[in-house]
C-alpha positions as CSV (number, residue, x, y, z in Angstrom):
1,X,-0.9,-24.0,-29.7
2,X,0.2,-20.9,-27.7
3,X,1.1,-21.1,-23.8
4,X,-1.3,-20.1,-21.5
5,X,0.3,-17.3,-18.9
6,X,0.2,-17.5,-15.8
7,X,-1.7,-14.9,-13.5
8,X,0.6,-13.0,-12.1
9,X,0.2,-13.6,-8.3
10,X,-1.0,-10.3,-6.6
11,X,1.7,-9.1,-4.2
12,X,2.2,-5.8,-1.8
13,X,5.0,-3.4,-3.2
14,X,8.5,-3.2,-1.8
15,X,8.3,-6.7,0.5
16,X,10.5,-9.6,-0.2
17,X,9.0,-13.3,-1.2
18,X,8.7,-14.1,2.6
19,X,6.9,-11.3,3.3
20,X,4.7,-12.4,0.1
21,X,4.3,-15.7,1.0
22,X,3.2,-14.4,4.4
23,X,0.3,-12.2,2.8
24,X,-0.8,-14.8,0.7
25,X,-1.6,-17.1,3.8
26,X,-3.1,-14.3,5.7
27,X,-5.4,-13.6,2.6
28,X,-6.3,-17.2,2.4
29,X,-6.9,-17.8,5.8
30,X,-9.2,-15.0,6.3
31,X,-11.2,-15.3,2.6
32,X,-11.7,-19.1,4.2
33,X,-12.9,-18.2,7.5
34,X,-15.1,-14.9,5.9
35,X,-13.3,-12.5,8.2
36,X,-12.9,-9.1,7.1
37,X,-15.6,-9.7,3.7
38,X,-14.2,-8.1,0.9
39,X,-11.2,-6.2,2.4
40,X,-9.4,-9.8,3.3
41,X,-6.1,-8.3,0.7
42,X,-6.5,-5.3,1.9
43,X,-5.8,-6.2,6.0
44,X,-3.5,-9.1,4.8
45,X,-1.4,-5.9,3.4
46,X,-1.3,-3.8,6.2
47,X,-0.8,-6.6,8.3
48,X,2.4,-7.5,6.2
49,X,3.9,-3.6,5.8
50,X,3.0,-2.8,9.4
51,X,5.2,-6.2,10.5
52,X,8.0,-5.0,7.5
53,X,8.1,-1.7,9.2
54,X,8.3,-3.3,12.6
55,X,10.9,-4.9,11.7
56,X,13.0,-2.1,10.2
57,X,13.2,-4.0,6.3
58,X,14.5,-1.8,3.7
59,X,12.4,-2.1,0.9
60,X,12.0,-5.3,-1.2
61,X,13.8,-7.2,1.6
């Protein structure tokens, strides 16, 4: 029998796993509550880069 892959988890580009953990509850939240309707990744995203950048991250950190 062959392995099944995993999904790889959708992430935003050039955050570290913090950062990705932190889109992935702001995604979940919002898809749960029905904010946003179909752009719940895309304001969990800019919500993550625009903290990243607040926060003067290089990239992937």
């Amino acid at each position: 029998m062959a392995k099944e892959k995993k999904q790889p988890k959708e992430h935003v580009k050039g955050v570290g796993p913090k950062e990705q953990r932190e889109y992935e509850h702001i995604k979940e939240s919002a898809e749960k509550s029905g904010r946003y309707g179909d752009r719940a990744e895309e304001v969990a995203a800019r919500t993550v880069l625009k903290h990243h950048k607040e926060s003067h991250h290089k990239k992937g950190e």
